[in-house]
N, C-alpha and C positions, 0 to 999 in steps of 0.2 A: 443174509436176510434180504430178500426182494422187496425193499422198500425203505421210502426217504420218507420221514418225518416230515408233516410241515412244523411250522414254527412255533404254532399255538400246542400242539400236539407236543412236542418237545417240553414245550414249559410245564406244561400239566402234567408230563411222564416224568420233568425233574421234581417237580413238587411233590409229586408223591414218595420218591425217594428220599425228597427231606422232612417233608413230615407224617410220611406211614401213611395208612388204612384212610383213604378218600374217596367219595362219593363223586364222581365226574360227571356235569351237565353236562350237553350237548344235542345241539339239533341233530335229527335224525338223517344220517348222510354225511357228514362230516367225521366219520373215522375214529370213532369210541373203539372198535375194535383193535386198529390200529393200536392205540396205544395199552390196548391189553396184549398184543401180541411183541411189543416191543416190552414189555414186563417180561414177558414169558422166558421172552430169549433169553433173562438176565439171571431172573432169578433161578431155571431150571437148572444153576449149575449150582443151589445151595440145598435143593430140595424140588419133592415132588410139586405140580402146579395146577391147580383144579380152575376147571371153566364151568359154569354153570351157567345153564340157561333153562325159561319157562317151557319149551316144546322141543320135541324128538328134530323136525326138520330145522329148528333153528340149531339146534345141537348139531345134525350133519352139517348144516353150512359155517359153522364154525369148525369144524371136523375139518371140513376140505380147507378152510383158510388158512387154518395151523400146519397143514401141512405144506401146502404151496408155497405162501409165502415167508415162511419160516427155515425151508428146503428141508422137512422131515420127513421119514416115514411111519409104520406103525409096528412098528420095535419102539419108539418113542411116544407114540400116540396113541389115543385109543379114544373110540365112542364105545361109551357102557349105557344099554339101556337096562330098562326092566324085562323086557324081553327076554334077555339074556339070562341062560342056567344061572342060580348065585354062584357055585362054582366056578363056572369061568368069570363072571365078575370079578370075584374076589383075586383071582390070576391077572385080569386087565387092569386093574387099580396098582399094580409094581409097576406100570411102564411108568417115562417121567411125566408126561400130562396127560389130563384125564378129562376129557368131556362127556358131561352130562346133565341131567336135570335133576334140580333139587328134592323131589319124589323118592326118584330112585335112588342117588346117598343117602338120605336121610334113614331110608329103610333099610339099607345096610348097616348102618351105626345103629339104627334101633336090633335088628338081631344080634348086634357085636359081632357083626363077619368082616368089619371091616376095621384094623387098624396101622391103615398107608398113615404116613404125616406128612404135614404139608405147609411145603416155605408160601406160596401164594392160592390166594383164592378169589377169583374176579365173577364179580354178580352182576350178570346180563339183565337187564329191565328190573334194577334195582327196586324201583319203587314200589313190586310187589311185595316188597320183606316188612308187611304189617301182619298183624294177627296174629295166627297159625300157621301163615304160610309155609309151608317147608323153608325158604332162603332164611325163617326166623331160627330153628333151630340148627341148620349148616355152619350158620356163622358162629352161631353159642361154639359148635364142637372146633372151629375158625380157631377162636380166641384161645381157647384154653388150650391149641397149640401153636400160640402166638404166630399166625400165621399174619401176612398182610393180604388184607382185605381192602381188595377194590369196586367199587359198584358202580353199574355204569346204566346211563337214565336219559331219555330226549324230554322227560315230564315228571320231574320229583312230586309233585302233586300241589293243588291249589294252597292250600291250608298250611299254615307253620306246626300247628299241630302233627299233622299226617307227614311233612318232612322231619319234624324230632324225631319220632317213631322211627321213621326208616334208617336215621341216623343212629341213632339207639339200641335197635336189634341188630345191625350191621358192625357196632362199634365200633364208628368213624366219626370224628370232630373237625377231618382237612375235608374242604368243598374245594372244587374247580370247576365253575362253571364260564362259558361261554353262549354269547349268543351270536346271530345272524350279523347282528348290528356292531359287532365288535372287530375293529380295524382289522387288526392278524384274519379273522374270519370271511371278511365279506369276500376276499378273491376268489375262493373257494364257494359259494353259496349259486345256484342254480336258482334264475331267476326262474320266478311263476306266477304265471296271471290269472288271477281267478275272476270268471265271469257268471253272474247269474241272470238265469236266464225263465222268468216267471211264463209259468204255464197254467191259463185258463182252465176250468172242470167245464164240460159237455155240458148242455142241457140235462141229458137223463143222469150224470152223476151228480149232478147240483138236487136233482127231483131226488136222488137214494140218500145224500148229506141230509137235506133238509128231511125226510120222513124219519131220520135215524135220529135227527136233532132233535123232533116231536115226542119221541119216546124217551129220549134222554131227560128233557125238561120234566115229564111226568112220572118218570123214576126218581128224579134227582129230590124233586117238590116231597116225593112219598117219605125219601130216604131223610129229608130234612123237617120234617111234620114227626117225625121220631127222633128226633135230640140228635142228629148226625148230619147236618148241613154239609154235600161234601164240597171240597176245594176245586170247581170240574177244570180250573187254570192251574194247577199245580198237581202234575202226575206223579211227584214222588209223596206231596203231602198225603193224594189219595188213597194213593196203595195203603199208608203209614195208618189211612181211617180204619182200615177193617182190624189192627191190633186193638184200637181204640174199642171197637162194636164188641170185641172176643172177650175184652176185658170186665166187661159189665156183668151184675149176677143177677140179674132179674129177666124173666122173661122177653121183655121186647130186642133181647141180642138175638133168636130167632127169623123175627119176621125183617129186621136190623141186614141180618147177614142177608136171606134172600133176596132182598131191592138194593145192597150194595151190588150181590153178584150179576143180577142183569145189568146195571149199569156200566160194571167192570164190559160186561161183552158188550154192547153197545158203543161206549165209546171207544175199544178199540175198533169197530166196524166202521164207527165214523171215521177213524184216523186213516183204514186201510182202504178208506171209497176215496177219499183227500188226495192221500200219496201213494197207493197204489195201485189202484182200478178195481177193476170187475173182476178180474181173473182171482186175486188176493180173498176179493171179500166171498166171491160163491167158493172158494176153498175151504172158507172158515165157516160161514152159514153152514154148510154140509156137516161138520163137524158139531157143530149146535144144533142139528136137527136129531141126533145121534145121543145128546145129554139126557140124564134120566135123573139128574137132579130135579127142584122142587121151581128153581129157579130159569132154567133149562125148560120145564114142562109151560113155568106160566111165560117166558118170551115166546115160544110157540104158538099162545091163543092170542098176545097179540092179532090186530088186523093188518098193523102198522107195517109189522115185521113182515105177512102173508105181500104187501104189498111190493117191500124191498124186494122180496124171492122171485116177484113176477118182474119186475123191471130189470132184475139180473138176466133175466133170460135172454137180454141182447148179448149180440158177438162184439160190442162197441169197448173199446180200451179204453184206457186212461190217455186223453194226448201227448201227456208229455215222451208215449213210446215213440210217436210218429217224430216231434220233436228230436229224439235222443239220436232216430235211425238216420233221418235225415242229417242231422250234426255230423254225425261217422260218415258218413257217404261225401261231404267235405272235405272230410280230412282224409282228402288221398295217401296213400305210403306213408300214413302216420301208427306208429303204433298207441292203442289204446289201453287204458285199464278200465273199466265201468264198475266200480259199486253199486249194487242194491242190498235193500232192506234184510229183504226175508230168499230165503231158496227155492221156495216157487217164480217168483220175480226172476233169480237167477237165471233160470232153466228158459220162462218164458221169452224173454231178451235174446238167451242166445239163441232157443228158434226164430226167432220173428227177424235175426239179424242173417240167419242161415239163408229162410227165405228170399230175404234182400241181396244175394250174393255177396254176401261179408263172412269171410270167415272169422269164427268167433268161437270160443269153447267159456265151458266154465271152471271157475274152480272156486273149489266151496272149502270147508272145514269135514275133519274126518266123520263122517257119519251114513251108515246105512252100507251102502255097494260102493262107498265112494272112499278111498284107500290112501294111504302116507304115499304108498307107491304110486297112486294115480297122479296125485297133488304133485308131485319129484316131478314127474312127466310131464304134465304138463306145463310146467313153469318152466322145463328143458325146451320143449316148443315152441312155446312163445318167445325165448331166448334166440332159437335159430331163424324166427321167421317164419313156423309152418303156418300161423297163423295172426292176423293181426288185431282183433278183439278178444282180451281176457272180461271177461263177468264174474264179477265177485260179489261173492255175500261180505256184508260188515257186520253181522250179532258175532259175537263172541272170535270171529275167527280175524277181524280184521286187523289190529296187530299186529298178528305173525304175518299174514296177505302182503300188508302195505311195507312192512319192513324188507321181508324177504323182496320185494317189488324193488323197491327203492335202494336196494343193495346192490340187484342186478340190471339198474338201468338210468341210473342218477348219480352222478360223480363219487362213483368208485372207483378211489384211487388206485385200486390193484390193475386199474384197467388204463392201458397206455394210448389207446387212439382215443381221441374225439367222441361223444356221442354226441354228438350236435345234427348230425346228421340220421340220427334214429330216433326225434323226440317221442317221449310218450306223454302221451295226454291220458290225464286221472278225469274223470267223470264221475261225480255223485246221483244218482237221482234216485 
C-alpha cells in the first residue's frame, strides 16, 4: 500500500475496528479517504467492499485512488455506473470492490439484480443520508448484511437533530471527529488567509437598486394590505409565505399569489444588480419580458421597470469585475480558482479575463453542451499548467468543484513534492 498513515488517521482507523460502523469528521483535506482506503485493504480479504459516493466524477476519482494507491487493478476494481447495460453491471459487482453511487445500487437491489454481499461499505459525504436519499436505503440493505458501515463527512450538519438522522439511517453510534484545532491535526492543516475586499455599486447601478427598491416597497405594502406582510430580511421565511397564501380558501389567495410573484422577481433583480451587474440582470429582465403570466404581464406596465430596461442599455459592469481582473493580474504564476454565482457570470469572467490576456477556462456543472468528459478535461489542464484561471459556478455544482479542487491541489498526501510552490488562490465573488 502506497501510503503512511498519519497518527490521527491511525487512531480513527483503530476505532473503528473497535467499535464498528462510525461516522468520521474531518476537515476537508486532511485524508478521510485515506482512511477508507486503509479499511479496504483489510477487510477485502473477508468480503466484498462498497465505496459509495454522491457524483460519477467523484466516483472516478476514487476509481483511480483505489487503484494507485492500493497497487490494484480491475480484475479487483470496478467503477459501475448507471450508464452501464444491467448485465454487465450485475458481472462488475463479483470483482472485490465496488465503486459507485448510491442511485445506481439502490436500483439494482430494487430490480433484485443484484445479490453481491458485503463485509464493508464506506459513505462518501455522509451527511446526505437524510430523507430518501438513496445512502438511506443502501445502508438498510448495509445492515441486514451486517456489513461495516463507515461514513465519512467535513460537515455533519448544524442541528443534533439532522446529525441523529444521519446517525440513524447509517446505523452508527462510534463518531470520530476531529478538527483543525486538534494537536495531532494542526501539522498537517494548510494555512489560509482570507481577505475581504468591499466593493462600491457605480452611480447607474445604485439608480437600478434604488428604482427596483421603489417597486419592491409598493409590492411589498400591497402584498401586506392583504393579510401577508412578507419577511423582505429573511429569504427562506419568504419563499416559506407563498405555502402560507396556497393555503388559504377564500378568494384573496389569488390577487395574494400575484403581488407575491412580482415581488419574488424583483427582489431577485435587486439581489442580481447588488452582486452581480448588468450583464446578470438584462439576462433575466429578457426572460421577464417573455412571461405570460398575470403577474409577468402587470411588472411589464410598470413605468419603473420600463425605466430599469433603459438604464440597462449601458455597456457599464458591475466593479467589482475590474476589481477581480486587476487582483489576478497581481498574482503573477499563481494558480487561481474563481467562484461565481450563476453560469452566465462564469462565462462572462472568463471572457473579460481572456481579453486581459489571462488564460482562464471554465468549469461548470453538467448541463446543456457542457460534458462529464469536458469537466475530466479540464480539471486535467488546469492540473498541468495549460492554463492558470479556473471560473466556477457554486449553485449546486460546488461541492463536487471545491472538493475535487482541493484533492488535487491542497495537501494531498498521495502527493510526495511540495506544493508550496504552486499555491492556488480560491476567490469568491
Amino acid at each position: 500500500m502506497n501510503l503512511t498513515p498519519r497518527a490521527y488517521q491511525l487512531a480513527i482507523y483503530n476505532s473503528i475496528l473497535q467499535y464498528g460502523s462510525t461516522l468520521v469528521i474531518l476537515p476537508t483535506g486532511l485524508g478521510k479517504t485515506a482512511i477508507g482506503l486503509m479499511l479496504i485493504r483489510d477487510k477485502m480479504k473477508e468480503g466484498k467492499c462498497l465505496f459509495l459516493t454522491p457524483t460519477k466524477p467523484l466516483a472516478k476519482q476514487h476509481f483511480e485512488s483505489v487503484k494507485n494507491i492500493l497497487g490494484l487493478d480491475e480484475t479487483n476494481v470496478t467503477l459501475v455506473t448507471g450508464e452501464m447495460k444491467p448485465e454487465k453491471r450485475i458481472k462488475e459487482y463479483e470483482k472485490s470492490i465496488v465503486i459507485t453511487t448510491p442511485q445506481t445500487i439502490r436500483n439494482d437491489f430494487e430490480e433484485n439484480s443484484l445479490n453481491a454481499h458485503f463485509a464493508l461499505c464506506i459513505v462518501d459525504e455522509a451527511h446526505r443520508s437524510v430523507g430518501d436519499y438513496a445512502y438511506v436505503y443502501v445502508a438498510n440493505k448495509m445492515k441486514e448484511q451486517n456489513a461495516l458501515i463507515v461514513g465519512l463527512t467535513a460537515s455533519p450538519g448544524g442541528k443534533a437533530e439532522r446529525i441523529k438522522e444521519v446517525l440513524d439511517n447509517l446505523h452508527i453510534q462510534n463518531i470520530e471527529i476531529r478538527t483543525s484545532l486538534d494537536e495531532d491535526v494542526k501539522p498537517y492543516v494548510q494555512q489560509s488567509f482570507i481577505k475581504w475586499i468591499p466593493v462600491m455599486l457605480s452611480p447607474t447601478l445604485k439608480l437600478i437598486k434604488l428604482t427596483l427598491d421603489e417597486m419592491i416597497s409598493k409590492y411589498a405594502h400591497a402584498l401586506g394590505a392583504l393579510g401577508f406582510p412578507p419577511p423582505l430580511r429573511n429569504k427562506g421565511m419568504f419563499m416559506k409565505l407563498r405555502e402560507r397564501i396556497l393555503n388559504i380558501p377564500h378568494g384573496i389567495k389569488y390577487p395574494a399569489l400575484v403581488n407575491y410573484s412580482v415581488l419574488l422577481n424583483l427582489l431577485h433583480m435587486s439581489e442580481l444588480i447588488e452582486t452581480q451587474g448588468m450583464h446578470a440582470l438584462r439576462r433575466y429582465t429578457e426572460k421577464v419580458k417573455e412571461k405570460t403570466s398575470k403577474s409577468g404581464k402587470l411588472l411589464l406596465k410598470e413605468p419603473n421597470f420600463a425605466k430599469v430596461l433603459e438604464l440597462l442599455n449601458s455597456d457599464e459592469e458591475h466593479p467589482k469585475l475590474k476589481v477581480l481582473i486587476d487582483l489576478i493580474k497581481s498574482l503573477q504564476n499563481k494558480k487561481i480558482i474563481v467562484f461565481a454565482q450563476y453560469r452566465d457570470q462564469v462565462k462572462l469572467i472568463e471572457q473579460e479575463l481572456i481579453k486581459q490576456g489571462i488564460t482562464a477556462k471554465q468549469f461548470v456543472g453538467k448541463k446543456d453542451s457542457y460534458t462529464r468528459k469536458m469537466q475530466e478535461e479540464t480539471i486535467a489542464a488546469f492540473r498541468n499548467n495549460e492554463f492558470n484561471v479556473m471560473v466556477c459556478s457554486s449553485v449546486g455544482e460546488k461541492a463536487l468543484m471545491f472538493q475535487v479542487l482541493i484533492q488535487l491541489f491542497f495537501m494531498s498526501q498521495f502527493q510526495v513534492k511540495s506544493v508550496a510552490s504552486n499555491v492556488v488562490v480560491v476567490l469568491r465573488v
